[in-house]
C-alpha positions in Angstrom: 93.0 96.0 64.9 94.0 99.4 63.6 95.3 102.2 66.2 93.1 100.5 68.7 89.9 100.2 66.9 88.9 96.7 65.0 89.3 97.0 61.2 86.7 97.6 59.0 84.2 94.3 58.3 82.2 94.2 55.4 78.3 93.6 56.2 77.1 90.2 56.3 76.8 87.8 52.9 73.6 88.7 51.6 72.1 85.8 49.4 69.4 86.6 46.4 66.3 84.6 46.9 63.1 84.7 45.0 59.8 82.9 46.5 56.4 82.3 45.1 53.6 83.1 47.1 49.7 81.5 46.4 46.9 83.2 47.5 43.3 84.1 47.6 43.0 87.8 45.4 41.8 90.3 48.0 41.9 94.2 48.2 45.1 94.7 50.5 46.7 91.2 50.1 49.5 93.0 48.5 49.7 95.7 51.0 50.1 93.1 54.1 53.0 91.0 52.2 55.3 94.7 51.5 54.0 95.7 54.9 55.5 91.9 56.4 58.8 92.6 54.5 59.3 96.4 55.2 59.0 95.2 59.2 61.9 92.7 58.5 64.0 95.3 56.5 64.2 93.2 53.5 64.7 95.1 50.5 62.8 93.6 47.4 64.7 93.5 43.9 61.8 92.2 42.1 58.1 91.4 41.8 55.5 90.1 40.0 52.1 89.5 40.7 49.2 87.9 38.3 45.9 87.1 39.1 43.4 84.2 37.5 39.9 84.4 35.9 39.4 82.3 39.2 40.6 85.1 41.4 44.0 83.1 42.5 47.2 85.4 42.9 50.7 84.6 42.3 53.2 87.0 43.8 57.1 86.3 42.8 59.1 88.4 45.1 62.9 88.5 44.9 65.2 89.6 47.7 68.4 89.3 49.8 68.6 87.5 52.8 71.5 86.6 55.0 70.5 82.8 55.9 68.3 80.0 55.4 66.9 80.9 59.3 66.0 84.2 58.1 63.9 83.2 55.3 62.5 80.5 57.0 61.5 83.1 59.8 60.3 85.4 56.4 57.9 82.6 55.3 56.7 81.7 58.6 55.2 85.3 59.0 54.0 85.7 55.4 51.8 82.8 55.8 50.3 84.3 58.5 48.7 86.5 56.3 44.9 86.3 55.3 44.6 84.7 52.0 47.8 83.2 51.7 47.3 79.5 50.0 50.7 78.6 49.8 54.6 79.7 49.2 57.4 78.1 47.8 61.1 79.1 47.1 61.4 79.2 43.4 64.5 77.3 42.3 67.2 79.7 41.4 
């Protein structure tokens, strides 16, 4: 404690992850998976998103998180989402 007030902590360990997310190609896929993460206040660092001559996407999205529970929590609600096939966590 400083003059009565509790010292300055630093914000939470933030961890870089980066997942990769299947899906069906549809107009506004990409919209709802931003739209997922802007609700959770993750802020993206990276992504990538190709589509097949078969119409199959694959989005690579890298971010910060503070735990496991979070992503897991992340995940849960992106795969909620019309279209979405599959997501793993890339290996890092």
């Amino acid at each position: 404690m400083q003059n009565g007030r509790e010292a300055h902590r630093p914000e939470a360990v933030r961890n870089s992850t980066e997942i990769k997310i299947y899906g069906n190609n549809r107009t506004g896929l990409l919209v709802d998976i931003s739209k997922t993460l802007t609700e959770r206040n993750i802020d993206v660092t990276s992504m990538n998103v190709r589509t097949s001559k078969q119409g199959t996407a694959t989005i690579t999205i890298s971010f910060d998180i503070s735990s496991v529970e979070e992503l897991n929590k992340i995940i849960e609600k992106l795969r909620q989402i019309e279209s979405v096939l599959d997501i793993e966590r890339s290996a890092s």
